[in-house]
N, CA, C and O of each residue as an XYZ file, in Angstrom:
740
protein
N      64.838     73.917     -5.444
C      66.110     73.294     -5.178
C      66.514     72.483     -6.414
O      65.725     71.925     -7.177
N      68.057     72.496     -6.522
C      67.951     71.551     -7.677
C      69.374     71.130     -7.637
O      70.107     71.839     -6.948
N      69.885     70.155     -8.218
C      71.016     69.219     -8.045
C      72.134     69.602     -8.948
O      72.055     69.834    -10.154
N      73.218     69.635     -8.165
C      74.898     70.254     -9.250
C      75.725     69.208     -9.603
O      76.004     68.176     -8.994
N      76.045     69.592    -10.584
C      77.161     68.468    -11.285
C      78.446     68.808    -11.206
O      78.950     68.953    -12.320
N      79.297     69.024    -10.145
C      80.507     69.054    -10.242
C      81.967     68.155    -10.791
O      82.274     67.077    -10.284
N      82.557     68.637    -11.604
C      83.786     67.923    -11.890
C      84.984     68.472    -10.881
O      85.305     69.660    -10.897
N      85.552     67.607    -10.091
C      86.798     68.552     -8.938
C      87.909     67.345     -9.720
O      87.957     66.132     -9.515
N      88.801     68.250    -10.734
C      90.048     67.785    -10.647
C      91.242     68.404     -9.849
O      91.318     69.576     -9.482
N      92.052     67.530     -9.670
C      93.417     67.910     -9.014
C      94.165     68.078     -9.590
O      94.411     67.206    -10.424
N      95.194     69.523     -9.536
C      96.000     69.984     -9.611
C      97.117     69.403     -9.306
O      97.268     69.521     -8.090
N      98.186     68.700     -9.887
C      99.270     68.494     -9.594
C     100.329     68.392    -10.704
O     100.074     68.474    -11.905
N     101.717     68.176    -10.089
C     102.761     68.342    -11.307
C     103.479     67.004    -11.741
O     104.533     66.900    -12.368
N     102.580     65.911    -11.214
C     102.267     64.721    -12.234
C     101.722     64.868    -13.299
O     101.334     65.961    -13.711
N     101.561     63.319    -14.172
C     100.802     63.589    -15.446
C      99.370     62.884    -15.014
O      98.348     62.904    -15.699
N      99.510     62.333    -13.876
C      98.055     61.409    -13.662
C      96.987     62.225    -13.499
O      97.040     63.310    -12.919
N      95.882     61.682    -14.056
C      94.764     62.348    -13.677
C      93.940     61.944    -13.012
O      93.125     61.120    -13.427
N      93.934     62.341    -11.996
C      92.946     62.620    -10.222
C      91.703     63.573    -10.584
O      91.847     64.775    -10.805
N      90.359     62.847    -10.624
C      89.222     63.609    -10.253
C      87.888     62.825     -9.846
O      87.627     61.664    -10.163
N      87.034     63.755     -9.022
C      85.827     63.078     -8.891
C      84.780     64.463     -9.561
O      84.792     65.654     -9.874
N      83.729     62.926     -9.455
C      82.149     63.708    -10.229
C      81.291     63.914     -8.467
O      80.996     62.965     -7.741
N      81.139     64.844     -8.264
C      80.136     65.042     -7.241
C      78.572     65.657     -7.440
O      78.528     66.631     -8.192
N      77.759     65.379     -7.077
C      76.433     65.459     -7.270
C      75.688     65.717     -5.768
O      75.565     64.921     -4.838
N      75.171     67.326     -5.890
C      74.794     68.129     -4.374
C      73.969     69.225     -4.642
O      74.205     69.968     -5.595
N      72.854     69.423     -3.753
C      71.689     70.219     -4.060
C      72.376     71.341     -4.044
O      73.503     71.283     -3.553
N      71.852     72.723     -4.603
C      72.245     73.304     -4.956
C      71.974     74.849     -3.666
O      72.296     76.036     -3.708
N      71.221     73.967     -2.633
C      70.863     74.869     -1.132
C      72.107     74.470     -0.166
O      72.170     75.030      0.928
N      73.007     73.609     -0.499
C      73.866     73.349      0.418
C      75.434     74.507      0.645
O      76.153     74.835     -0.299
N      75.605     74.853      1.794
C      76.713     75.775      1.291
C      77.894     75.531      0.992
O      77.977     74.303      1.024
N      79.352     76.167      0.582
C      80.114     75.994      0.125
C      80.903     75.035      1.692
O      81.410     73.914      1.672
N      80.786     75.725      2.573
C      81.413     74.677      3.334
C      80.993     73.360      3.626
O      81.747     72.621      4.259
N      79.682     72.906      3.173
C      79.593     71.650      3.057
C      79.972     70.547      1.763
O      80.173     69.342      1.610
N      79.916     72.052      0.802
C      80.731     71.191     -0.386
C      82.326     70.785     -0.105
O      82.814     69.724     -0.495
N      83.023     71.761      0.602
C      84.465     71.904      0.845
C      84.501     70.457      1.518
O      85.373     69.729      1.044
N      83.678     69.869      2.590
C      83.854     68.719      3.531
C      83.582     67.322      2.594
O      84.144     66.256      2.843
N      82.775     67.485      1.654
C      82.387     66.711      0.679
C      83.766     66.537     -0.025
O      84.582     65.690      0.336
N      83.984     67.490     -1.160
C      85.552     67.205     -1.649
C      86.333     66.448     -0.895
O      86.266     65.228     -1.049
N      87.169     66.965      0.003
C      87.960     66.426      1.166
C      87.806     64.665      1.171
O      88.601     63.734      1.046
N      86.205     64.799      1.404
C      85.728     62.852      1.776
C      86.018     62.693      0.207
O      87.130     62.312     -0.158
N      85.244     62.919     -0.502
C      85.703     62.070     -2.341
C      87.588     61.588     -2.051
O      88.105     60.479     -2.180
N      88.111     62.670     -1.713
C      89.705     62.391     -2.043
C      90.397     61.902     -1.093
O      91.597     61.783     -1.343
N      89.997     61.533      0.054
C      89.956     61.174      1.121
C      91.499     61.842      1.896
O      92.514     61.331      2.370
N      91.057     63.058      1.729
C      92.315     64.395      2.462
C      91.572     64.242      4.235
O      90.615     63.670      4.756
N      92.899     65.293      4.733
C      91.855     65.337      6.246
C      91.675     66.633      6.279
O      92.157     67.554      5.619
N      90.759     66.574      7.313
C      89.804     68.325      7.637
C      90.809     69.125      8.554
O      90.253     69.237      9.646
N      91.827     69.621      8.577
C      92.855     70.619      9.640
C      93.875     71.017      9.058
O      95.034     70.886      9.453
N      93.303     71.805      7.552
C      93.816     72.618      7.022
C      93.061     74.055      7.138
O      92.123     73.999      7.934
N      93.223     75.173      6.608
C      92.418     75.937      5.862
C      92.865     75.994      4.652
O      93.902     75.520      4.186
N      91.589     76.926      3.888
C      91.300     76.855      2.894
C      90.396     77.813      1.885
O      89.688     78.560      2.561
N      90.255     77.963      0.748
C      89.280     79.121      0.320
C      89.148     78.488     -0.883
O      89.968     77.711     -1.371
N      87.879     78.904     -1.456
C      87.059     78.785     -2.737
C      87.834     80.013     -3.870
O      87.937     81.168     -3.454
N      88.213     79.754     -4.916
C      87.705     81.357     -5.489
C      87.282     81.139     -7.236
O      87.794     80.531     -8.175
N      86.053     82.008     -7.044
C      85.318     82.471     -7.958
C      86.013     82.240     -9.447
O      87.021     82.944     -9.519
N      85.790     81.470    -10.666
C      87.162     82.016    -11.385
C      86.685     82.040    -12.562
O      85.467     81.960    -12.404
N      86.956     82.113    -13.865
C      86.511     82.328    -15.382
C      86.672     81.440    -16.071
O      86.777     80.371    -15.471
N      86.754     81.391    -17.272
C      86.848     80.238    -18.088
C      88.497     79.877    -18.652
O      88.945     78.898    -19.248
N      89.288     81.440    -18.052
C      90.761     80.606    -18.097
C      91.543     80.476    -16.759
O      92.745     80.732    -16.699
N      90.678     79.995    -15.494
C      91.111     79.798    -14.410
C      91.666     81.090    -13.588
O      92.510     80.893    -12.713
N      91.206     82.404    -13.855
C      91.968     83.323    -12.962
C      91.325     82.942    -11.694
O      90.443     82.099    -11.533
N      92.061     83.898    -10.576
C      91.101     83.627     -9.781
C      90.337     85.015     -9.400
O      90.805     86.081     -9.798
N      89.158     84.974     -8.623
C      88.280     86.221     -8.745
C      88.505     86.024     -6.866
O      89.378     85.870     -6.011
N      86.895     86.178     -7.057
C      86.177     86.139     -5.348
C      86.888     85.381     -4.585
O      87.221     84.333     -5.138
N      87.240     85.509     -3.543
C      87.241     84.271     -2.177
C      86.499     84.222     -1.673
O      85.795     85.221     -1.528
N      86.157     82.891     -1.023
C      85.234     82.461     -0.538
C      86.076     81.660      0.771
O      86.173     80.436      0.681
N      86.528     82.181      1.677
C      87.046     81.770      2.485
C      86.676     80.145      3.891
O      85.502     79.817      4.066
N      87.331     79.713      4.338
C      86.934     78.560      5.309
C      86.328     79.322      6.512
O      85.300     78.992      7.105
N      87.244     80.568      6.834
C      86.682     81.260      7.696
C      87.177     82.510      8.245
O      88.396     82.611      8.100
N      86.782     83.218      8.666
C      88.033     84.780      8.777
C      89.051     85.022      8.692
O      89.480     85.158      9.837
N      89.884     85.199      7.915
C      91.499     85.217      8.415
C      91.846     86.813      7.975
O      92.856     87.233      7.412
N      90.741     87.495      8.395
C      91.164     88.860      8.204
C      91.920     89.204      9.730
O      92.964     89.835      9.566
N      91.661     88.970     10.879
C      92.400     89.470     11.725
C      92.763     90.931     11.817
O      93.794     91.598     11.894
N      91.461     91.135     11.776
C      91.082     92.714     12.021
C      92.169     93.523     11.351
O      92.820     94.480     11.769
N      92.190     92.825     10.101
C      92.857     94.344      8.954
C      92.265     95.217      8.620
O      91.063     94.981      8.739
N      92.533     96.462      8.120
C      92.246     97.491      7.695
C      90.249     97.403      7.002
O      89.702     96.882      6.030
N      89.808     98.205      8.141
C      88.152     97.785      7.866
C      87.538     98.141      6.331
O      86.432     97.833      5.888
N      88.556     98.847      5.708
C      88.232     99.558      4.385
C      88.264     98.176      3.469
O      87.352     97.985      2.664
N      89.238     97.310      3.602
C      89.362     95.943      2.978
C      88.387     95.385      3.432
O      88.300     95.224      4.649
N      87.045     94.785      2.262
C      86.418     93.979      2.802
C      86.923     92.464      2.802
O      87.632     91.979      1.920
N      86.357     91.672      4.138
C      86.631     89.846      4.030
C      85.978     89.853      3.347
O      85.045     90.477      2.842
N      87.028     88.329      3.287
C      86.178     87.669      1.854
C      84.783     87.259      2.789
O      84.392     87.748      3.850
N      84.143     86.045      1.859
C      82.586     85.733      2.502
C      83.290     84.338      2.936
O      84.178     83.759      2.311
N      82.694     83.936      4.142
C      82.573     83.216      4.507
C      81.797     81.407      3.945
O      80.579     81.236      3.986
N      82.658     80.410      3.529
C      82.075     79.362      3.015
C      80.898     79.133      3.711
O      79.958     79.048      2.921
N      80.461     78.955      5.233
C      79.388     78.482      5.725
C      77.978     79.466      5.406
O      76.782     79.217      5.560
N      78.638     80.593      4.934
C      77.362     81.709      4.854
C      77.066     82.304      3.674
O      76.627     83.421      3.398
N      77.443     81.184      2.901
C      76.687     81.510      1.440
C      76.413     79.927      0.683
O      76.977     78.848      0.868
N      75.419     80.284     -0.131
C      74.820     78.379     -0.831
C      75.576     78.384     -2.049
O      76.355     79.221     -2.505
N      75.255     77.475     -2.402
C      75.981     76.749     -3.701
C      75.212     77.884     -4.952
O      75.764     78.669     -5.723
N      74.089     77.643     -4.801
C      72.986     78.520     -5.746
C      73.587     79.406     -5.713
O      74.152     79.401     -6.807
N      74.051     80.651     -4.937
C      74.205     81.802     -4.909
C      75.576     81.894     -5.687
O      75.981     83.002     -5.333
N      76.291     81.499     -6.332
C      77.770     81.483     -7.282
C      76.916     80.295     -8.109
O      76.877     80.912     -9.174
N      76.329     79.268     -8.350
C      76.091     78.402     -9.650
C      74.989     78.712    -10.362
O      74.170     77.813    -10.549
N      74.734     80.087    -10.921
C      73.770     79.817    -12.086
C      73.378     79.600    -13.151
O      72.330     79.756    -13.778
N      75.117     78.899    -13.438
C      75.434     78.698    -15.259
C      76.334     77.309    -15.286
O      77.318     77.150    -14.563
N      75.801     76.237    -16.322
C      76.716     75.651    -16.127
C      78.107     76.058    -16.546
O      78.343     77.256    -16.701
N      79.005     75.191    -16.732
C      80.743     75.523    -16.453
C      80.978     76.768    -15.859
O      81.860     77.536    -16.246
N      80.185     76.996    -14.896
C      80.839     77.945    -13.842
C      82.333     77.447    -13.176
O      82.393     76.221    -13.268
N      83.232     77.864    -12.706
C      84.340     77.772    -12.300
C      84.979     77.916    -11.235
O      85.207     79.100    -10.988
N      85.452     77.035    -10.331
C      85.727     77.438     -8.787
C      87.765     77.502     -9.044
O      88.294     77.626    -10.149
N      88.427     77.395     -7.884
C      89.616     77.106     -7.958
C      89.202     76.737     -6.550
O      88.445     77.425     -5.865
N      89.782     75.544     -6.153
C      90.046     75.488     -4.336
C      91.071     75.447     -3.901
O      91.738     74.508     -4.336
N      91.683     76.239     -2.997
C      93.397     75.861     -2.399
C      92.694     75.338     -0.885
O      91.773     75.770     -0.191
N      93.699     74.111     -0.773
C      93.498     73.372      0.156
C      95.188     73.671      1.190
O      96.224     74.084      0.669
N      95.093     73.467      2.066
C      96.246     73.554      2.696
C      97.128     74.774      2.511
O      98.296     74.538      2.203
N      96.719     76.173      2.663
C      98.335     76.841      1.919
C      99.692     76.727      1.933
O     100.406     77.428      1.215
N     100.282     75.576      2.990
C     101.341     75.721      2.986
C     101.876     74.536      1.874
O     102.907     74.540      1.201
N     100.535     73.290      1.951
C     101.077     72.167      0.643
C     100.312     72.606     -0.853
O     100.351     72.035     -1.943
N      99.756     73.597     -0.514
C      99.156     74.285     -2.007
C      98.047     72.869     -2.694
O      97.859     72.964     -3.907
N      97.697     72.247     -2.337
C      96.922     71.473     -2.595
C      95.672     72.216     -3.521
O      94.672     72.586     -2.905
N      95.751     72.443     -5.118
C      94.867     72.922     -5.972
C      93.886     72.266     -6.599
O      94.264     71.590     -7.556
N      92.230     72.250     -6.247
C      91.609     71.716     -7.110
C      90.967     72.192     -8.349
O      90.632     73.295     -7.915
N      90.641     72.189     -9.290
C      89.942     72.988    -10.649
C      88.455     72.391    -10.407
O      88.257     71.176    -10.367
N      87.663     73.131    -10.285
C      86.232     72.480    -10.384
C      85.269     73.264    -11.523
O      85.472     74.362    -12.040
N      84.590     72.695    -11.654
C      83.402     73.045    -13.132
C      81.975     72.870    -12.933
O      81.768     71.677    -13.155
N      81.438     73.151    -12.783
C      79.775     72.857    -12.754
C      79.305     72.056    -14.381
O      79.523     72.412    -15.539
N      78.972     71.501    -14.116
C      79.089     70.243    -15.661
C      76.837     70.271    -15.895
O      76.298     70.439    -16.989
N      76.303     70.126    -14.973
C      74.920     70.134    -15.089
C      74.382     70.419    -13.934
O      74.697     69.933    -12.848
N      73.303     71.463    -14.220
C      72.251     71.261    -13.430
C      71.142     71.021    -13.347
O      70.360     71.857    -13.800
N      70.527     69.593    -12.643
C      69.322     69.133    -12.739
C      68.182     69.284    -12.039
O      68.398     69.907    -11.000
N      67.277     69.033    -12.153
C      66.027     69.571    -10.987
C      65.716     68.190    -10.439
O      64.551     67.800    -10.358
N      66.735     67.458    -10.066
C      66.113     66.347     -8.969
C      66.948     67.202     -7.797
O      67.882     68.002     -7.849
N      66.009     66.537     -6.527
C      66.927     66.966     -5.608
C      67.470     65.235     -4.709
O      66.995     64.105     -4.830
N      68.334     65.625     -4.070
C      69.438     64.483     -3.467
C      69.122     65.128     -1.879
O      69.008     66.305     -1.536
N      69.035     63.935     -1.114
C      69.594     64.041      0.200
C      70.240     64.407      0.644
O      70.144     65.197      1.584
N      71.534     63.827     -0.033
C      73.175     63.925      0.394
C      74.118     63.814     -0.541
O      74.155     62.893     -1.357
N      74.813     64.611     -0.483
C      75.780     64.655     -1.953
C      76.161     63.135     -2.005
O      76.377     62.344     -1.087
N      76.175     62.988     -3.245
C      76.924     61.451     -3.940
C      78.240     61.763     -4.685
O      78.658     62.885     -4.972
N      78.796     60.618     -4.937
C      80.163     60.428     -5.560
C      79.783     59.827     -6.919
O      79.427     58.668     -6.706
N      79.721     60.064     -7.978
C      79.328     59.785     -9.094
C      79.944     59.118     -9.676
O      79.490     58.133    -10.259
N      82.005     59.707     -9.692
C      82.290     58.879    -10.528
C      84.095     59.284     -9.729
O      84.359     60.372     -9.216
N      84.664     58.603     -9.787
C      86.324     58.342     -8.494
C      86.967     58.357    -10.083
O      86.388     57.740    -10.977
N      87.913     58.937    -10.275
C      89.437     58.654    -11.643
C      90.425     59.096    -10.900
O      90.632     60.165    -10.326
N      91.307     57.589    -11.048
C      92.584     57.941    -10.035
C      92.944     58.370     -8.898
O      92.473     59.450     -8.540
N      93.808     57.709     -8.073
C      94.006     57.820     -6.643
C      94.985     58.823     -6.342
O      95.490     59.409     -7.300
N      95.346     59.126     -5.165
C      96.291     60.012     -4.824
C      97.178     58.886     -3.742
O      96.663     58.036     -3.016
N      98.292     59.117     -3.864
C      99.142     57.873     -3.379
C      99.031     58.436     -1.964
O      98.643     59.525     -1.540
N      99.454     57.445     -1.433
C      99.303     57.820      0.302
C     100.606     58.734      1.132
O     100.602     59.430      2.147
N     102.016     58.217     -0.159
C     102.592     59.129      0.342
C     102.289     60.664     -0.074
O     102.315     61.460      0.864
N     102.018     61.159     -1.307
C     101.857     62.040     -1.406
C     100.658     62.505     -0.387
O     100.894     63.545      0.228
N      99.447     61.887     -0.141
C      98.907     62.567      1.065
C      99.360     63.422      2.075
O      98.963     64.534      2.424
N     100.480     62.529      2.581
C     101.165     63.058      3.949
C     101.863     63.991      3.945
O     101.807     64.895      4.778
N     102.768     63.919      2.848
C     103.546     65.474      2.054
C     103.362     66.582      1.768
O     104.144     67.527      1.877
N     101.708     66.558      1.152
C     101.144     67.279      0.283
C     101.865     66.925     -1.481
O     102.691     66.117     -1.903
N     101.095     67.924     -2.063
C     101.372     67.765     -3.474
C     102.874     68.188     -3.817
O     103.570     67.499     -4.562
N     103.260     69.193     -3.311
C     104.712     69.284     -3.749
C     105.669     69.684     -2.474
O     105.537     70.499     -1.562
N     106.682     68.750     -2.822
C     107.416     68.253     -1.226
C     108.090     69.595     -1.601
O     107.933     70.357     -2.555
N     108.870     69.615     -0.549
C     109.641     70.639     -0.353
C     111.777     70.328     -1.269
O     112.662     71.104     -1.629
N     111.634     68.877     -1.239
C     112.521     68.839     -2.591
C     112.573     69.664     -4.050
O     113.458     70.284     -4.640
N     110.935     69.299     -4.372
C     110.871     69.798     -5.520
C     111.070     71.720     -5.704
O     111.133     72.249     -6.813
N     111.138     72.466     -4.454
C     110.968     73.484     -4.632
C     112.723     74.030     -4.933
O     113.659     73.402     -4.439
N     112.918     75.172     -5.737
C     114.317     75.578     -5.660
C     114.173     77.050     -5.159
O     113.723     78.008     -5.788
N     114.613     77.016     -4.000
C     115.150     78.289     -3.529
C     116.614     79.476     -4.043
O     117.674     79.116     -3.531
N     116.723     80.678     -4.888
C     117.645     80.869     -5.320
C     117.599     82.380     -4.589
O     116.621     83.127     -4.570
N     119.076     82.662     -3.919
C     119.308     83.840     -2.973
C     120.368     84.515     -3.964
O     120.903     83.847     -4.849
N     120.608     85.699     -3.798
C     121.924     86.295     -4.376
C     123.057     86.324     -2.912
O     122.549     86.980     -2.002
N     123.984     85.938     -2.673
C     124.514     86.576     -1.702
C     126.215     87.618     -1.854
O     127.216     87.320     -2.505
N     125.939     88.976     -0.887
C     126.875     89.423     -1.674
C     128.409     89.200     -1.264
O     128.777     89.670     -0.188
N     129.193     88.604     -1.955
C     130.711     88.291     -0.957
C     131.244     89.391     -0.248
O     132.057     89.315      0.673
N     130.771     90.366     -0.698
C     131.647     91.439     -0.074
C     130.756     92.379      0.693
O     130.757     93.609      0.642
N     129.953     91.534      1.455
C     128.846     91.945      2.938
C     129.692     91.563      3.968
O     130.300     90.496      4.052
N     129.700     92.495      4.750
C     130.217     92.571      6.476
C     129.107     90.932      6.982
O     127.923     90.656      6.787
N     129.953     90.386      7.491
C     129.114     89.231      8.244
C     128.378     89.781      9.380
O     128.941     90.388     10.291
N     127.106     89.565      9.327
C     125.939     90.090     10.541
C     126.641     89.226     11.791
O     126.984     88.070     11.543
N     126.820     89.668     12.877
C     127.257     89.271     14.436
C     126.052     89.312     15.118
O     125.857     90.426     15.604
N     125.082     88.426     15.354
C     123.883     88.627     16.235
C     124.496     88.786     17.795
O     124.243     89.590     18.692
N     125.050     88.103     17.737
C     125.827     87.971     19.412
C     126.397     89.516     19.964
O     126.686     89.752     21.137
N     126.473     90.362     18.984
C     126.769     91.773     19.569
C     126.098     92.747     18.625
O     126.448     93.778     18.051
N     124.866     91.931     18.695
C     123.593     93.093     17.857
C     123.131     94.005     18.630
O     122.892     95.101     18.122
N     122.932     93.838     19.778
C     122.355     94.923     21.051
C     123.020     95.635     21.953
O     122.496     96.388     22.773
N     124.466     95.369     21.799
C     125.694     96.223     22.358
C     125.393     97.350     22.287
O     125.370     97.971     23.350
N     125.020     98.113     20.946
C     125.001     99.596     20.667
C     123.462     99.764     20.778
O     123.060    100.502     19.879
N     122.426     99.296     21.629
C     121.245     99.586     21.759
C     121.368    100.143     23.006
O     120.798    101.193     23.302
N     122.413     99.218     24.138
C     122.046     99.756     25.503
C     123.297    100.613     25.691
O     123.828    100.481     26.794
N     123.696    101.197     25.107
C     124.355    102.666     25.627
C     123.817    103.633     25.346
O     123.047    103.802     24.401
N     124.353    104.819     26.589
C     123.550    105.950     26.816
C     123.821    106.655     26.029
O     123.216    107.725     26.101
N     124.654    106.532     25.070
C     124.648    107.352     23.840
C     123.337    107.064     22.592
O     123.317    107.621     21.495
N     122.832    106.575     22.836
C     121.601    105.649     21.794
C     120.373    106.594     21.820
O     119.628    106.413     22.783
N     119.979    107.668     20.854
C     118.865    107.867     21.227
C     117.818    107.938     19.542
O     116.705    108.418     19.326
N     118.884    107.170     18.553
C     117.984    107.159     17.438
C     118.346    106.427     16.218
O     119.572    106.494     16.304
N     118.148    105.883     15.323
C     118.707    104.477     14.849
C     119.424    105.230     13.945
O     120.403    104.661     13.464
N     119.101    106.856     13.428
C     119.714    107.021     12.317
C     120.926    107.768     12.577
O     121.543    108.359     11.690
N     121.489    107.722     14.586
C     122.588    107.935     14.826
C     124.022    107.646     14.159
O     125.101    108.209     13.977
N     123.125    105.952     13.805
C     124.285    105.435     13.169
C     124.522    105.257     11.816
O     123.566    105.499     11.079
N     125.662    104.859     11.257
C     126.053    104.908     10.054
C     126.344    103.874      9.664
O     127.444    103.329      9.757
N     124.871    103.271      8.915
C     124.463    102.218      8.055
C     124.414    102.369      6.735
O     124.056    101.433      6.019
């Protein structure tokens, strides 16, 4: 067994810099690291979420998922692996190995993590090594990027027939109806 040096910075489109140093045997699995993060930054647990595997210019590779969200797709696609059913060891055998974590998908909450050392003491319980910079409380509640900051851009065409939902099903229930490409769309 032996002890990891993680750096988890945060991703955001501030200039501040948010990170902690975490320190965790290297038998513990990814979902106990995931619960660990969370406590350092003091986020809450009722999101999902996934790990992924990544390189030295942040792509992302593997997922490492919170927990199934295949929902019985196509069996030829394999799921990803499951955080609770794989260890830390099994992805850290080099230092600056590279994670990406998305926290929340809908507030995109991104962390960058690094494996910085690994030592042969072993730890009880992961520690907090070292806290840089807070995350404000409103942004907690928001997530990282409100929905202000996003710009939505549509084309619309002026010279489209206005859709009538209110007499969308008129021409469904007559007995003349027996195929969509009856009509002339």
């Amino acid at each position: 067994m032996a002890g990891l040096k993680f750096r988890i910075l945060l991703d955001s489109i501030d200039d501040k810099e948010v990170f902690r140093d975490i320190l965790i045997n290297d038998d513990y699995n990814f979902e106990h690291f995931y619960h660990t993060i969370l406590d350092a930054f003091g986020l809450p647990n009722d999101q999902m979420a996934s790990f992924f595997v990544s390189d030295e210019d942040w792509n992302k590779g593997e997922e490492i998922a919170l927990m199934d969200m295949s929902f019985g797709a196509d069996e030829s696609e394999e799921a990803p692996i499951q955080m609770k059913d794989i260890p830390l060891k099994e992805k850290n055998t080099k230092v600056r190995q590279r994670f990406i974590l998305v926290h929340d998908f809908l507030s995109m909450w991104i962390f960058l993590i690094e494996l910085h050392e690994i030592t042969t003491q072993e730890y009880e319980h992961p520690q907090l090594l070292m806290e840089v910079g807070e995350i404000p409380e409103d942004l907690i509640k928001q997530g990282p990027r409100s929905i202000e900051d996003m710009s939505f851009e549509t084309e619309i065409d002026p010279d489209a027939d206005d859709f009538d939902i209110d007499n969308f099903g008129d021409h469904l229930d007559s007995d003349n109806f027996d195929n969509i490409d009856d009509y002339d769309i």
